[in-house]
RONUGU-671946 format. One record per atom (N, C-alpha, C): residue in three letters; atom name; x negated, y negated, z negated. Coordinates in Angstrom, 2 decimals, decimal comma. Example, Ala and Ser with C-alpha at 12.3 -4.5 7.8 and 13.67 -1.06 7.14 Angstrom:
REM residues 2
+------+------+---------+---------+---------+
! rest ! atom !      px !      py !      pz !
+------+------+---------+---------+---------+
!  ALA !    N !  -13,19 !    5,69 !   -7,80 !
!  ALA !   CA !  -12,30 !    4,50 !   -7,80 !
!  ALA !    C !  -13,20 !    3,30 !   -7,80 !
!  SER !    N !  -12,85 !    2,25 !   -7,08 !
!  SER !   CA !  -13,67 !    1,06 !   -7,14 !
!  SER !    C !  -12,90 !   -0,03 !   -7,87 !
+------+------+---------+---------+---------+
This chain:
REM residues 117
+------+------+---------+---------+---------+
! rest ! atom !      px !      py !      pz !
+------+------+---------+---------+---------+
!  UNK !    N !  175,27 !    2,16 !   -7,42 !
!  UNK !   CA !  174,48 !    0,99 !   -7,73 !
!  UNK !    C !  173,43 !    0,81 !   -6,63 !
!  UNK !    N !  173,38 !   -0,54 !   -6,45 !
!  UNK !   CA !  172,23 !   -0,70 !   -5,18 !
!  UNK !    C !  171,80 !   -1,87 !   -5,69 !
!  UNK !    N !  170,00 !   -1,97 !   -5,57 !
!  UNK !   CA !  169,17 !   -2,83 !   -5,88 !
!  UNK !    C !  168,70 !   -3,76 !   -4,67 !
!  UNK !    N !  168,83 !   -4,79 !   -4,24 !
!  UNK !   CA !  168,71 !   -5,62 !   -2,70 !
!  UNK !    C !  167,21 !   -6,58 !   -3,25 !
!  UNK !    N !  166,21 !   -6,46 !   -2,35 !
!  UNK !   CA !  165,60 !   -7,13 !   -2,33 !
!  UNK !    C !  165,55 !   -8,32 !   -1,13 !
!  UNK !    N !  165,63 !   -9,40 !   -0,87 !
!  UNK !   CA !  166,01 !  -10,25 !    0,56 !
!  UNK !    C !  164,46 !  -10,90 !    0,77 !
!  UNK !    N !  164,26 !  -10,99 !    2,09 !
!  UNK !   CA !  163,09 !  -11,57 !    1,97 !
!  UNK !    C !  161,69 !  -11,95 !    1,33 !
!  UNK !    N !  161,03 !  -10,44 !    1,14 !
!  UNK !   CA !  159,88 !  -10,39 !    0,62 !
!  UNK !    C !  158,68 !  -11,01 !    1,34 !
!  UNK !    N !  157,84 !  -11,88 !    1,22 !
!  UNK !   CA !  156,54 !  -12,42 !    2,26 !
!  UNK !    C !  155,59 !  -11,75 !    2,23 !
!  UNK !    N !  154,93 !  -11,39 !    3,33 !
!  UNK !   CA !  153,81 !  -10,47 !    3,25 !
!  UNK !    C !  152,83 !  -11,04 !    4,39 !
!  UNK !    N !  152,16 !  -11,71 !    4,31 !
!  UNK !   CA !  150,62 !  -12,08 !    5,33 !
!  UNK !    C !  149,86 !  -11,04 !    5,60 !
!  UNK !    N !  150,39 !  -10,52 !    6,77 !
!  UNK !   CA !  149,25 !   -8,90 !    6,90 !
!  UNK !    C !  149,02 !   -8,97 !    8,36 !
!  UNK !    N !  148,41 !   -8,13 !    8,92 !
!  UNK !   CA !  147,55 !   -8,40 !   10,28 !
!  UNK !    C !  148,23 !   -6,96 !   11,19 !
!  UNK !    N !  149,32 !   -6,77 !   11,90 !
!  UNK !   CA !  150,08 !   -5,69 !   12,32 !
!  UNK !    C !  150,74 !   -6,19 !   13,61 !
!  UNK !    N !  150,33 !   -5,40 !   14,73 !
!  UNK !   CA !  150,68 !   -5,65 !   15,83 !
!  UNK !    C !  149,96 !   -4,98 !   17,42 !
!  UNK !    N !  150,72 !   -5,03 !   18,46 !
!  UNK !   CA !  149,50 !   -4,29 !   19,00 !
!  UNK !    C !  148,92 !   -5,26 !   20,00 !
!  UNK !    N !  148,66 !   -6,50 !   19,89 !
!  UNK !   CA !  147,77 !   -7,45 !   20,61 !
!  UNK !    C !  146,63 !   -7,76 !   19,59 !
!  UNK !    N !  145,44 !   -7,64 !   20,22 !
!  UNK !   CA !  144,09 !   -8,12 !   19,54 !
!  UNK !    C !  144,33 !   -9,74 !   18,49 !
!  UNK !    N !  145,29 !  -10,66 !   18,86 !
!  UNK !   CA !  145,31 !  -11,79 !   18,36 !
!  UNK !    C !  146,28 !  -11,26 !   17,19 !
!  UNK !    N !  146,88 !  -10,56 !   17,30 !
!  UNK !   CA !  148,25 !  -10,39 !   16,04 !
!  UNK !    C !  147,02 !   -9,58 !   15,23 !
!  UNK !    N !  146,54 !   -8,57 !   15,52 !
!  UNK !   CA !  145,40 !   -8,31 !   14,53 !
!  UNK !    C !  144,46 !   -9,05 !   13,91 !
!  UNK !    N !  144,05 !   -9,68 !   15,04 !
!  UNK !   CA !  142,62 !  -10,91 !   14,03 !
!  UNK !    C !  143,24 !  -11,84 !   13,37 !
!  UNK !    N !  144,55 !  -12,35 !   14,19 !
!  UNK !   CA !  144,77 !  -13,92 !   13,09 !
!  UNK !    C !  145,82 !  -13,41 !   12,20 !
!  UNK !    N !  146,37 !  -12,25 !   12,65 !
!  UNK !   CA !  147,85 !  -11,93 !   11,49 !
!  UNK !    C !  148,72 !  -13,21 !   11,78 !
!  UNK !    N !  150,27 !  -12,52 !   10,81 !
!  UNK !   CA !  151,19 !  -13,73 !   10,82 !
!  UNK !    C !  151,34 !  -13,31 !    9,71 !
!  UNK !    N !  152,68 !  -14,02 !    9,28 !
!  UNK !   CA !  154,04 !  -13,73 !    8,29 !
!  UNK !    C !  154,99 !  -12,60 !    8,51 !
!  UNK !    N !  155,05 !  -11,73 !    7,57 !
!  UNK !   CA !  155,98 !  -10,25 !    7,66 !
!  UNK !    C !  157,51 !  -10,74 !    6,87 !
!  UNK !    N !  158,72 !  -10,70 !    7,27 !
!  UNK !   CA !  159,43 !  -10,27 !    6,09 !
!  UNK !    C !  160,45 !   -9,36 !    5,80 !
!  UNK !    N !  159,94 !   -8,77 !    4,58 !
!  UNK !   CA !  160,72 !   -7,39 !    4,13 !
!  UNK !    C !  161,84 !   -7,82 !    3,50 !
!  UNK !    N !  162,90 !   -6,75 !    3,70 !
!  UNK !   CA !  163,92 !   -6,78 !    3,04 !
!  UNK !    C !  164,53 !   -5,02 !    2,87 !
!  UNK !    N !  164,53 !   -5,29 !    1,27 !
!  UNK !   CA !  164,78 !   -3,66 !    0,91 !
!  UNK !    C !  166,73 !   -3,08 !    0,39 !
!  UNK !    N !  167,01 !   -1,94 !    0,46 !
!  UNK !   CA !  168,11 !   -1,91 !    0,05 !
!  UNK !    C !  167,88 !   -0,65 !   -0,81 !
!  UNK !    N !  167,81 !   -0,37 !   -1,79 !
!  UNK !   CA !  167,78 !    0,57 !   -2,77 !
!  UNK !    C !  168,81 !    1,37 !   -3,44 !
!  UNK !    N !  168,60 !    2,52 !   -3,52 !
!  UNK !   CA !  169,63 !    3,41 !   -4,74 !
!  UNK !    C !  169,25 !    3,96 !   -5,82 !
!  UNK !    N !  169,25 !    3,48 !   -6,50 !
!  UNK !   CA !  168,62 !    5,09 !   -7,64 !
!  UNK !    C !  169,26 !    6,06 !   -7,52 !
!  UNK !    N !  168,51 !    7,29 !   -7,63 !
!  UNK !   CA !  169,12 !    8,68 !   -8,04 !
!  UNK !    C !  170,03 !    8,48 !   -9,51 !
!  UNK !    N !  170,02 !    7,53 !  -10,61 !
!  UNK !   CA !  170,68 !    7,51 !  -11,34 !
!  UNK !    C !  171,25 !    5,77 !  -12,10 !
!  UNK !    N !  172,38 !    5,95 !  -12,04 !
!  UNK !   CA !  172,90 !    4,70 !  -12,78 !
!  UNK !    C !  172,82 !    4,23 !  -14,19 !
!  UNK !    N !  172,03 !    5,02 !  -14,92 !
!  UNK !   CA !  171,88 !    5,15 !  -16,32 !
!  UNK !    C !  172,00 !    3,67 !  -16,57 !
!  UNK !    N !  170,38 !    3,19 !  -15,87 !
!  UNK !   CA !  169,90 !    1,68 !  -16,23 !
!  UNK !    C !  171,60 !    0,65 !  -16,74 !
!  UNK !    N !  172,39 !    0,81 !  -15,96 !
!  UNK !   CA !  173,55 !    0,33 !  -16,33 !
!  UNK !    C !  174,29 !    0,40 !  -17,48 !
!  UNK !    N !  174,55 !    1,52 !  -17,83 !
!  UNK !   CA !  174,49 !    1,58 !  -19,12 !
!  UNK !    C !  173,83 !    1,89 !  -20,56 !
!  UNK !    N !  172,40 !    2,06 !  -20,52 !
!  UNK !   CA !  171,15 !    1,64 !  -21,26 !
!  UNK !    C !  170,94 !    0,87 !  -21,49 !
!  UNK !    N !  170,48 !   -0,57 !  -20,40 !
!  UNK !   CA !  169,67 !   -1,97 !  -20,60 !
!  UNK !    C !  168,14 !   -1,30 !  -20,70 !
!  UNK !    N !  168,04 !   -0,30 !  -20,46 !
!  UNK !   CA !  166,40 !    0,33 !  -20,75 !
!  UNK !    C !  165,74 !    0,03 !  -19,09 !
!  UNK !    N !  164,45 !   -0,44 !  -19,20 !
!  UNK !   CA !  163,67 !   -0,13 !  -17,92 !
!  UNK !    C !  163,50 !    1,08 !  -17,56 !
!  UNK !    N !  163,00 !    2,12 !  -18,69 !
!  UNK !   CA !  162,46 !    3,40 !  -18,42 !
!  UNK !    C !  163,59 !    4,14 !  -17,53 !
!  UNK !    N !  164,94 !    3,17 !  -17,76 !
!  UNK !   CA !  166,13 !    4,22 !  -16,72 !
!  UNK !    C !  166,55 !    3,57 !  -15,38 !
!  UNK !    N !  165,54 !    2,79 !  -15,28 !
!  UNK !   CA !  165,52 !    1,61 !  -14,32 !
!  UNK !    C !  164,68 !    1,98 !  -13,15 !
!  UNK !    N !  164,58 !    1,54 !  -11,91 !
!  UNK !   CA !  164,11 !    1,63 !  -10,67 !
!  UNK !    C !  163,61 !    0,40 !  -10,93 !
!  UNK !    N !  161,92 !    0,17 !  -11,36 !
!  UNK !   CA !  161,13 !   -1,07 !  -11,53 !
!  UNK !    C !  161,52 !   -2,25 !   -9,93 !
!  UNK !    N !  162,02 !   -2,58 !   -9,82 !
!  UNK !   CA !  161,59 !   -3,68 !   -8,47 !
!  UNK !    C !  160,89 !   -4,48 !   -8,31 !
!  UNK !    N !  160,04 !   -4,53 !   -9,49 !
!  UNK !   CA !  158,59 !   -5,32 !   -9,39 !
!  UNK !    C !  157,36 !   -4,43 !   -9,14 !
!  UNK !    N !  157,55 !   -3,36 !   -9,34 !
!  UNK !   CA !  156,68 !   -2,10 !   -8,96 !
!  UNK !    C !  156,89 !   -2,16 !   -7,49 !
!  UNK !    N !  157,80 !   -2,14 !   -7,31 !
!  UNK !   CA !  158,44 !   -1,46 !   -5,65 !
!  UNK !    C !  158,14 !   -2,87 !   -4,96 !
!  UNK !    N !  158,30 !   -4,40 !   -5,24 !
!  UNK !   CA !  157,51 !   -4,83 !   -4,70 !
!  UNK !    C !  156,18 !   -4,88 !   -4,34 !
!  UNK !    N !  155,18 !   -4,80 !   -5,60 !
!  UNK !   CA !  153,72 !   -4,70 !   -5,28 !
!  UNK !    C !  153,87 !   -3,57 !   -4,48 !
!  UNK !    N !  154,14 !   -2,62 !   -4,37 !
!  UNK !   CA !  153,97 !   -1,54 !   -3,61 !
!  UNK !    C !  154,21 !   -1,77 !   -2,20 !
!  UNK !    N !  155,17 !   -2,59 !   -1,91 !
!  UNK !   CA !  155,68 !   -2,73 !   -0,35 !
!  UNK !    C !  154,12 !   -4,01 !    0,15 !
!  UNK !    N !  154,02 !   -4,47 !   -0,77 !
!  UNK !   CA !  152,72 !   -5,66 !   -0,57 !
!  UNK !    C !  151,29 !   -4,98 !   -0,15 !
!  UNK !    N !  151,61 !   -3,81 !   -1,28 !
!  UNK !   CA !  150,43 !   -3,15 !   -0,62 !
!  UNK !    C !  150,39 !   -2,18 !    0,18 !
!  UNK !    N !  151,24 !   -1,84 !    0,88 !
!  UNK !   CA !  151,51 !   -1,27 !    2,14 !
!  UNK !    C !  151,22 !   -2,10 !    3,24 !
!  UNK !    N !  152,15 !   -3,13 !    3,08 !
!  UNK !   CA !  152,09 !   -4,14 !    4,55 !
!  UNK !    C !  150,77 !   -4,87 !    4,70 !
!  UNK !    N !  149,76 !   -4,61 !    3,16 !
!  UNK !   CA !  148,18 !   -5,38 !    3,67 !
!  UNK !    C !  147,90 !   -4,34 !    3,99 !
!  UNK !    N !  148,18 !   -2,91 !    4,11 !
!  UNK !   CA !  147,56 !   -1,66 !    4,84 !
!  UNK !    C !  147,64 !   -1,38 !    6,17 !
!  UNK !    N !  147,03 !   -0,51 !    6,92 !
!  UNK !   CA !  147,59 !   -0,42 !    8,57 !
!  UNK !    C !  145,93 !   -0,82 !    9,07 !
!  UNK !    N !  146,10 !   -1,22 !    9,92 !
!  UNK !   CA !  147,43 !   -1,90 !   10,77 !
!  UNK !    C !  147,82 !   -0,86 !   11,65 !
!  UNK !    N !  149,47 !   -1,34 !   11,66 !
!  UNK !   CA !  149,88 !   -0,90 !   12,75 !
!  UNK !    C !  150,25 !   -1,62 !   13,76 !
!  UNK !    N !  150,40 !   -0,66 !   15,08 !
!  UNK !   CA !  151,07 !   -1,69 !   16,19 !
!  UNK !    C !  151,78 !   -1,96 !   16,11 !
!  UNK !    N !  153,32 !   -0,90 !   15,55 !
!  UNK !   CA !  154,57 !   -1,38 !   15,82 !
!  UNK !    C !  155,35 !   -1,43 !   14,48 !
!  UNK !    N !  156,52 !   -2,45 !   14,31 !
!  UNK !   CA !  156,94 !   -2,63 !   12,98 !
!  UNK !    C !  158,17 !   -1,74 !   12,39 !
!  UNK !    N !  158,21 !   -0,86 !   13,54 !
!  UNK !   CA !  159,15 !    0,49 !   13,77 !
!  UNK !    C !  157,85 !    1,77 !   12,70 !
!  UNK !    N !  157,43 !    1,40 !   12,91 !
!  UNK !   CA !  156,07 !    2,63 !   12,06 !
!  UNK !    C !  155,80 !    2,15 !   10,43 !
!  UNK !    N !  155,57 !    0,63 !   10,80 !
!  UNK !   CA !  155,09 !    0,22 !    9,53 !
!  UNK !    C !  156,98 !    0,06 !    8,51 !
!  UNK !    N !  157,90 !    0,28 !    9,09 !
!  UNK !   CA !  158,81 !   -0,08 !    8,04 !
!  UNK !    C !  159,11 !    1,45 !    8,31 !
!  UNK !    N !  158,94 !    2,42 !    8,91 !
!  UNK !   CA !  159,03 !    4,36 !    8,27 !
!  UNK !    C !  157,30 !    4,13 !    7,65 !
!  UNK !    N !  156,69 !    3,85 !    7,07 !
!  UNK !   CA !  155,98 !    4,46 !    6,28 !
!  UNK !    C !  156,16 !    3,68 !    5,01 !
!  UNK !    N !  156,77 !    3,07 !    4,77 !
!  UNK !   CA !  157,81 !    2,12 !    3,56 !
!  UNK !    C !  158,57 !    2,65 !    2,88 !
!  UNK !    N !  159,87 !    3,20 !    3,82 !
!  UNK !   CA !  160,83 !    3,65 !    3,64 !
!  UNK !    C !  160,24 !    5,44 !    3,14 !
!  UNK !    N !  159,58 !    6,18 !    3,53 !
!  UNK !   CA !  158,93 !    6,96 !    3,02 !
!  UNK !    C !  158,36 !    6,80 !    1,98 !
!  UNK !    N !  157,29 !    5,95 !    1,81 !
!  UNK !   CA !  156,48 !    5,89 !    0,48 !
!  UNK !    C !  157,46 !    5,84 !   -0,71 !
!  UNK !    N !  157,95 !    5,03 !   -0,63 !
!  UNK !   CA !  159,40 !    4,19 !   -1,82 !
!  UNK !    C !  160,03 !    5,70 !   -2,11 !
!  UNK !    N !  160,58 !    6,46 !   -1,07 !
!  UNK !   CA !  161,07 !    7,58 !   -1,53 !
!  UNK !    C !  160,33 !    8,40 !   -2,50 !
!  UNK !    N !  159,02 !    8,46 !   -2,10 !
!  UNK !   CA !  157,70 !    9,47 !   -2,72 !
!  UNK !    C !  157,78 !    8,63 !   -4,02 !
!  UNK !    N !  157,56 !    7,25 !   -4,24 !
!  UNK !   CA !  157,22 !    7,11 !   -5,68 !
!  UNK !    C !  157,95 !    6,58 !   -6,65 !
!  UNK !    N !  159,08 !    6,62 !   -6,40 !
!  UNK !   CA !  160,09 !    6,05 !   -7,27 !
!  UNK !    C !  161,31 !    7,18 !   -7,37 !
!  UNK !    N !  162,24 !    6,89 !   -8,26 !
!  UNK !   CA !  163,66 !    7,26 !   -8,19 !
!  UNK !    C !  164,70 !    6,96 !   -7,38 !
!  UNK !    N !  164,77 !    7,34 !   -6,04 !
!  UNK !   CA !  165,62 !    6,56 !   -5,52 !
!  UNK !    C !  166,16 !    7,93 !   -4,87 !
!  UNK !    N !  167,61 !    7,47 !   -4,51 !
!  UNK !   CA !  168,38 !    8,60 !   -3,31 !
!  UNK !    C !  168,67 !    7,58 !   -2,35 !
!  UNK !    N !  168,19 !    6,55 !   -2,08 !
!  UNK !   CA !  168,27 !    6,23 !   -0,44 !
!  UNK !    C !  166,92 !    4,96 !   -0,60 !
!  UNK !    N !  166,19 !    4,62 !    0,70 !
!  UNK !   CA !  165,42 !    3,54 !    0,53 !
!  UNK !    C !  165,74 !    3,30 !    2,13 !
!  UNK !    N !  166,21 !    1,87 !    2,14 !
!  UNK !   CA !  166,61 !    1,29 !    3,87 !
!  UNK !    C !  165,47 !    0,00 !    3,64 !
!  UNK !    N !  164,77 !   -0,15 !    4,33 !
!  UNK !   CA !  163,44 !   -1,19 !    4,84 !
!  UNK !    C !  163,78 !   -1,90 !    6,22 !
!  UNK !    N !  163,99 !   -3,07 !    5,82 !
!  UNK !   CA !  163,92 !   -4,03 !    7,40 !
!  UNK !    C !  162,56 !   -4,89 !    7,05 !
!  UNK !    N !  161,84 !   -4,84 !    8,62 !
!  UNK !   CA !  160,75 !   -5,55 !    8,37 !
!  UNK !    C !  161,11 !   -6,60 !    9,70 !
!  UNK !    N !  160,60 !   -7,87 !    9,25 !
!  UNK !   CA !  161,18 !   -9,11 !   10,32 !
!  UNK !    C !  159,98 !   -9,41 !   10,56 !
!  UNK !    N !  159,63 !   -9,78 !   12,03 !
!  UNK !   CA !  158,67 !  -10,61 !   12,11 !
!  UNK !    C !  158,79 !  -11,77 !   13,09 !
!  UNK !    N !  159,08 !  -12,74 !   12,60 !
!  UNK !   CA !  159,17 !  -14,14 !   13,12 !
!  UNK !    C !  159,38 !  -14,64 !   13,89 !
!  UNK !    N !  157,36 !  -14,25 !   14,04 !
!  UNK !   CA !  156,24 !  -14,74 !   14,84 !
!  UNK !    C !  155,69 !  -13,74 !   15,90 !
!  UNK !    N !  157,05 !  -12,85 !   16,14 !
!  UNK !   CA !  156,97 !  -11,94 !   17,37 !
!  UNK !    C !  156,58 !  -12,29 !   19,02 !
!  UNK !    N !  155,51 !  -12,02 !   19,61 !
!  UNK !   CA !  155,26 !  -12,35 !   20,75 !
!  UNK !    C !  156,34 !  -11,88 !   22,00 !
!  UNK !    N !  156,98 !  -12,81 !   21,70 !
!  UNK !   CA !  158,44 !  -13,02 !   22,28 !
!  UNK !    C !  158,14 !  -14,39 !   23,41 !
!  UNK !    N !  158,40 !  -13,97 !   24,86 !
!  UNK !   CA !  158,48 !  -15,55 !   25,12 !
!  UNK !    C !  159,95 !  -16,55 !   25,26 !
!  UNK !    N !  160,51 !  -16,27 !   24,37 !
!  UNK !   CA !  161,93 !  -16,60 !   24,49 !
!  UNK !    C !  162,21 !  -17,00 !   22,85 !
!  UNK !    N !  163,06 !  -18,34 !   23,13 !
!  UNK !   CA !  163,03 !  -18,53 !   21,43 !
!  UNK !    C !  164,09 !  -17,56 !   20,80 !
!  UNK !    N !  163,48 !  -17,11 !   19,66 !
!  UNK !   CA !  165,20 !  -16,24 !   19,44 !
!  UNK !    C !  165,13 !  -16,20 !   17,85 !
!  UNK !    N !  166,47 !  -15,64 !   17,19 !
!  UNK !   CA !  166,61 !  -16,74 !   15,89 !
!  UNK !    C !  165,44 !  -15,34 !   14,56 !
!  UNK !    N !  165,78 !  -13,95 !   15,15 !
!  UNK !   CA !  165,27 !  -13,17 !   14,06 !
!  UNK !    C !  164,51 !  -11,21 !   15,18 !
!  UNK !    N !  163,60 !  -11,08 !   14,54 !
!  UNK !   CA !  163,45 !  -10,13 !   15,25 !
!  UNK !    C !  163,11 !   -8,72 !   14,31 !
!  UNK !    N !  163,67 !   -7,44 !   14,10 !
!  UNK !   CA !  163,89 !   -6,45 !   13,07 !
!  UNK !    C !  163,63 !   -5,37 !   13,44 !
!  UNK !    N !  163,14 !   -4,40 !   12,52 !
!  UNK !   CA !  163,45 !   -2,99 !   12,76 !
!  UNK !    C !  164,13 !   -2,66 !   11,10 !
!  UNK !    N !  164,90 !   -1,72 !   11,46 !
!  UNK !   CA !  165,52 !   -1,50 !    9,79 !
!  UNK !    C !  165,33 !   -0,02 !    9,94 !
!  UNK !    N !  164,53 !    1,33 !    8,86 !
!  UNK !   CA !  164,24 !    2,31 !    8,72 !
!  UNK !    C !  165,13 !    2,63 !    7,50 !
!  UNK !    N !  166,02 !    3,76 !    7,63 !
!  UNK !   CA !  166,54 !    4,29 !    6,17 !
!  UNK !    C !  166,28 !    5,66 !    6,16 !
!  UNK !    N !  165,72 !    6,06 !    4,82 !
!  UNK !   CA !  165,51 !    7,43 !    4,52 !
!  UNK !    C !  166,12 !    7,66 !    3,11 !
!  UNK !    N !  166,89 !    8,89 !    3,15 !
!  UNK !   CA !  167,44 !    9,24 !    1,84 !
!  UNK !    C !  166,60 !   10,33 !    1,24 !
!  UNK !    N !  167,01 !   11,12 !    0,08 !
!  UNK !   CA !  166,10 !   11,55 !   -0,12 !
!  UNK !    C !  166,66 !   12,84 !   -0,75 !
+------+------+---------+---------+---------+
């Protein structure tokens, strides 16, 4: 069983130019989840469930944390945390950012971190 989150928004201030820090952009996460157990499937119970409304606020309040420079750091300390506080046997984190100081137009820009557990 795998839980997909697509495009989470996060307005946080992460980067290593003075302007990506003061003015911030738009972050977006995208999670791929496992639980250590499939119960929830056949329960219907939350308590056997991997909350993904938990695991969102949590990724929200990560990405207003930092800052970091690079989005290679900030999506391994994601992919870590998620492991630490939830049930999961794998957590994969792509963090996109946009509004990458890129001088070239280009359509998406990523780092994707997976840690099992």
């Amino acid at each position: 069983m795998l839980i997909e989150v697509r495009g989470l928004e996060v307005f946080a201030h992460h980067g290593v130019f003075e302007h990506e820090r003061r003015d911030g952009q738009t972050f977006l996460v995208d999670l791929t989840l496992e639980p250590l157990s499939d119960r929830a499937g056949d329960t219907d119970r939350l308590d056997d469930a991997v909350d993904y409304g938990a695991v969102c606020e949590r990724v929200v309040e990560l990405l207003k944390g930092g800052p970091y420079d690079l989005i290679e750091r900030l999506a391994t300390v994601v992919a870590d945390d998620l492991l630490e506080r939830f049930p999961l046997a794998l957590a994969r984190v792509t963090v996109h950012k946009p509004q990458a100081p890129v001088p070239h137009p280009f359509g998406d820009l990523s780092v994707t971190v997976e840690r099992r557990a």
